[in-house]
SEDO-356653 format. One record per residue: x, y, z of N, C-alpha, C, O in turn; residue in one letter. Coordinates in pm, whole numbers, plus 50000, padded with zeros to 5 digits. Example, Ala and Ser with C-alpha at 12.3 -4.5 7.8 and 13.67 -1.06 7.14 Angstrom:
REM SEDO-356653
513194943150780512304955050780513204967050780514244966850846A512854977550708513674989450714512905000350787513415011450804S
REM end
This chain:
REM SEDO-356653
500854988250000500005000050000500895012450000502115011549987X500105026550018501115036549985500175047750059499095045650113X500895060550049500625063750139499145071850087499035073849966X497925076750188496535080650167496045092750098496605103650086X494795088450050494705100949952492935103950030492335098150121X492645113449960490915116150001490135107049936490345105449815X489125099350002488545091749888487235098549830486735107949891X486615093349698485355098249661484445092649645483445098649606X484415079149668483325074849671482145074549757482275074549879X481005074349700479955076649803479265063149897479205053249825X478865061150009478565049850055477045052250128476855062050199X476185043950106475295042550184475185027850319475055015650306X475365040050485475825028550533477755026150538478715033550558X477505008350500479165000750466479215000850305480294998250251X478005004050220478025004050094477795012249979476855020149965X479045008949871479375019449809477855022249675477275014349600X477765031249691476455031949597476865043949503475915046949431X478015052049479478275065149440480095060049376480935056249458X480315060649266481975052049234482605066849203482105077049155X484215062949260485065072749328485965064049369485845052249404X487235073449360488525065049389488215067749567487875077649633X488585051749604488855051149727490185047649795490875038749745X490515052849884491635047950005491975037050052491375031150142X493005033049996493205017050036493055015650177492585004850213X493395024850278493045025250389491525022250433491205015850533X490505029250321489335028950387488485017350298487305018550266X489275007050269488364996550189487854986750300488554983750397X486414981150279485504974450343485454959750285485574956450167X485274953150378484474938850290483384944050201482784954350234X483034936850078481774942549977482304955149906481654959649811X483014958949931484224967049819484074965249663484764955949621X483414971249577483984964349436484504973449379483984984249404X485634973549285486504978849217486624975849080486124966049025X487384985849020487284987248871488884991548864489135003248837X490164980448893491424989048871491814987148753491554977848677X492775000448730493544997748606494394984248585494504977248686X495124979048449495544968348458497354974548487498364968048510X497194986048477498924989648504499005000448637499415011948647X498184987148769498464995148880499834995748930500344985848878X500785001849004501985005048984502204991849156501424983349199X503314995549198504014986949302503084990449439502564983149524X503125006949419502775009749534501295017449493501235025549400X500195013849572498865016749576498335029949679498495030749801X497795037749609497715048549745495815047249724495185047249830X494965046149588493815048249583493265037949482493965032649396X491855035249501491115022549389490185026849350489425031149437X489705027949198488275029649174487195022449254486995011749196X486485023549352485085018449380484375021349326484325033049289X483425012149292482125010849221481085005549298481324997149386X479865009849271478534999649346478624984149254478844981049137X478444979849332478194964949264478094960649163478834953649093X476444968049143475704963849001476434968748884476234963748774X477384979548904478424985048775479224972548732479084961748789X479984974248639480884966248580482544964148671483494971348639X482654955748761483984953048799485074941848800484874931648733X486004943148859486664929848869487234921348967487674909848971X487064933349065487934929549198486714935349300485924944749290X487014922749427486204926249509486904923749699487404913149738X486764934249770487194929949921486494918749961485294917349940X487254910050021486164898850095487274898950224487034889150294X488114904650264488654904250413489594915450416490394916150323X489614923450498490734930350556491744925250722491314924250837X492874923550679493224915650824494274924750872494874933350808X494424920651027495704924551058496684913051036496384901151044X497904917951006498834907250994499254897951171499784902951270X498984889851159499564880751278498204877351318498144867651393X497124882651290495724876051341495864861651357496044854251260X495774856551501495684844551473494364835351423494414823051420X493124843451384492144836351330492124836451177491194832551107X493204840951140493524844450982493184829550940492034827350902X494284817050945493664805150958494654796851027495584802051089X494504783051017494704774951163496464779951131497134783351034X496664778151268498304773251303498924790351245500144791251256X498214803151187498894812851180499464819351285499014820551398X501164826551212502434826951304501634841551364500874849551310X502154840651484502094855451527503434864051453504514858651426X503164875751433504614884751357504424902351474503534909951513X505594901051482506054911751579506024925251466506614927751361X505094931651544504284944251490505324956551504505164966351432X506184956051578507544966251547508494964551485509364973151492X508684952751401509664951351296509534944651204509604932351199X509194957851059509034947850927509214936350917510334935650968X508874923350881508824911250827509174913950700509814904650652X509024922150634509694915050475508984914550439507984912750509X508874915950293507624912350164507434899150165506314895550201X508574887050124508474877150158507374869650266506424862850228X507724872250410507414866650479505484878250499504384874050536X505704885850475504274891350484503514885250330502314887550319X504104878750232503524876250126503224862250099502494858750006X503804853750185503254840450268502134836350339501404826550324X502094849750456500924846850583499694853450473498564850450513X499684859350382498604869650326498354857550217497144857550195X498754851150169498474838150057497564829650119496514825350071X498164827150256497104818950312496474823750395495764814950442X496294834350450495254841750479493554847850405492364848450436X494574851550277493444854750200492784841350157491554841350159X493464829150115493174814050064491894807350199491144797650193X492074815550288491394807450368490054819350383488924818050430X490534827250342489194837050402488064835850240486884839250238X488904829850108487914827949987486664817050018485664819049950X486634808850087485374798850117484184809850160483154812550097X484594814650269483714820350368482934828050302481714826750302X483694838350226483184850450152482624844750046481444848150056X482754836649927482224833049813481484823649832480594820549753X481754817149950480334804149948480794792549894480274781749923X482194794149778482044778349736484024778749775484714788649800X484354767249769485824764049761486364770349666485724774349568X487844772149685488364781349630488344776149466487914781349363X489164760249500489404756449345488314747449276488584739149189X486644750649337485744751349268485224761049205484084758449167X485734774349169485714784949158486484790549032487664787549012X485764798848947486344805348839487264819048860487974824848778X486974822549024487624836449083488884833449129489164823249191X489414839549110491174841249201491284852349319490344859649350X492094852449358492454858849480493764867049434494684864249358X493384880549526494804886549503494434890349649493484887149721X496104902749679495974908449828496954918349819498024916649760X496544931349890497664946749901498434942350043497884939950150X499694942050018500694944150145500834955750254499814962350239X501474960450337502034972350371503644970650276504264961350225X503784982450288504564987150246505584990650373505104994750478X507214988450356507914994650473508025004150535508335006150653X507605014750398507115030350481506205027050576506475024450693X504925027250518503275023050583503675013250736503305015750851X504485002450688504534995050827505135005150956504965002951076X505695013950909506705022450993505735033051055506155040951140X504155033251004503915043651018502265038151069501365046551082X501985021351099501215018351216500255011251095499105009351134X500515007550968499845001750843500594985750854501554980750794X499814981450946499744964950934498824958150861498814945950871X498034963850786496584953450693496784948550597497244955550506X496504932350573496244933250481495024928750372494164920550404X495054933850267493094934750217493764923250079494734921650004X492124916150128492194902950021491374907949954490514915050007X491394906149844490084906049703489734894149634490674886449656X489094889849579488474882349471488464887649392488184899649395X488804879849259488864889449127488764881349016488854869249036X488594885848886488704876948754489744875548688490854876648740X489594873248583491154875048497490674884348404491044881548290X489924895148412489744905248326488414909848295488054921648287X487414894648271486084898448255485674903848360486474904648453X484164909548379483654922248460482584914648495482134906048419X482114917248606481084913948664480534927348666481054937648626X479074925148734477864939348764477174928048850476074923948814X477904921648986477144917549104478124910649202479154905049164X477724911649335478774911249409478744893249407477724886649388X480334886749435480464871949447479754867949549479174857049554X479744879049662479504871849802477874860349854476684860949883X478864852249838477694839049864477284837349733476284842449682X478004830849684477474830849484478174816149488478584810449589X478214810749336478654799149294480034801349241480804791849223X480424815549212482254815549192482954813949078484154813349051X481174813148967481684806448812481344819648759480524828348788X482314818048667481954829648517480414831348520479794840048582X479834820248430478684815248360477504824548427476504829348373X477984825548573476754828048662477024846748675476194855848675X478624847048686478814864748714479254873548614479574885348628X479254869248549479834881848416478724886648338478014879748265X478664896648355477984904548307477674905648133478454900948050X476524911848102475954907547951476934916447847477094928447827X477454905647798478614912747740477884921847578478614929047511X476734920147551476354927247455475894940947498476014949747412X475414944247609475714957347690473854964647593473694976247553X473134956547588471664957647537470974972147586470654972447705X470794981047528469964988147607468464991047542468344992347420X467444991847621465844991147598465915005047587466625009147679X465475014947511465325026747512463675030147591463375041447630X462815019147602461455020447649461605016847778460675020847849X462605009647844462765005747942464325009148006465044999748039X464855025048022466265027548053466415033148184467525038348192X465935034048263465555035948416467275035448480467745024148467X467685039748507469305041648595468675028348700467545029548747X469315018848723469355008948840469465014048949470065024848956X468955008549056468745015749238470185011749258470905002949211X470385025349380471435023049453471355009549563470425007549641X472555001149548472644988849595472684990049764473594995249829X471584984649812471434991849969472104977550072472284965750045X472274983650163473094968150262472024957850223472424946450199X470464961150213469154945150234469924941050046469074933749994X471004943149953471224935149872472044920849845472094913349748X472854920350015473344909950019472574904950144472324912350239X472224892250138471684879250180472224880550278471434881250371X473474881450313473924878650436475044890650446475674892250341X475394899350559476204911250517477714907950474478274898050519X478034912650428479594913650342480574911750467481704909750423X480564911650596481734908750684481484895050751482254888450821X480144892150711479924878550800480204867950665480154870350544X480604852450754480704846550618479264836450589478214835050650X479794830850470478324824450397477764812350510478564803350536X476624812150565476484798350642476884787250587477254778350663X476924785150451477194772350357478724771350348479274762250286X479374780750410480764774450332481974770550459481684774650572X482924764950447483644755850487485064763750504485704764950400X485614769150622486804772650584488124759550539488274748150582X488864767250442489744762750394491824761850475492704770550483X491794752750500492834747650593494324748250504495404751350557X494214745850408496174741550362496214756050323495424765350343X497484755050257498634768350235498244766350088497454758050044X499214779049995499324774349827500684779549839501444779349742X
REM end
């Protein structure tokens, strides 16, 4: 991560209903994003989007590093001295690997979504930025609905790629209110199973 900017997106609630670059600092579970494909090393801000827009990446955990509920047997890491990209890019693999069941509802490698995750940075760590934020994401195609508690396949989330519009029927879509997820974006799916090994 890098260091903070103002964000603009608008939120109703925990949810973004108004798209605006947001603060990596201030990203939520239910987060969806629209980033460029030439985001640089260091991240200071992310397009947010409401849901129903076209995205690719989505928050499904923000952690502290050393959480020991991240998943089983995670190391505690001493919060006054950098760990290293390395070793922070280990516990966050399987951190985020274990937090993809919960949030998407199905196993990871039943799933058409991948996982990515933002580090601290050595500045940021120096300066009380221990988080780190997992996403779900595609390999490019766009969704217009959040994964959370979904089936995890293309087929079901990508959006109509012919982009149809009814001129008799063009109504702007409602802002996506918290009653749009089933179950809220920080809790996980009752159906799913956390996931135990490393990758």
């Amino acid at each position: 991560m890098a260091s903070c900017g103002g964000g603009g997106a608008s939120r109703d609630g925990d949810i973004v209903v108004s798209a605006g670059e947001e603060s990596v600092f201030d990203l939520r579970p239910g987060d969806c994003l629209f980033p460029s494909e030439d985001l640089g090393d260091e991240v200071g801000e992310l397009p947010a989007v409401p849901c129903i827009e076209n995205h690719t990446h989505e928050v499904m955990k923000v952690w502290t590093v050393g959480d020991p509920a991240a998943f089983p047997s995670a190391d505690e890491i001493e919060s006054d001295v950098y760990p290293g990209e390395g070793e922070l890019t280990t516990w966050a693999d399987r951190a985020c690997l274990s937090s993809f069941d919960d949030y998407v509802g199905v196993n990871y490698f039943d799933s058409d979504l991948f996982y990515t995750f933002l580090l601290p940075t050595l500045d940021g760590w120096a300066d009380g930025d221990n988080e780190v934020s997992c996403f779900a994401r595609t390999t490019g195609w766009t969704m217009a609905e959040s994964v959370h508690c979904t089936s995890g396949l293309r087929v079901d989330l990508e959006s109509d790629p012919r982009g149809d519009e009814d001129e008799t029927d063009s109504e702007e879509p409602e802002p996506q209110p918290d009653s749009a997820y089933a179950v809220p974006p920080d809790e996980p799916c009752p159906t799913s199973g956390s996931t135990s090994s490393g990758s």
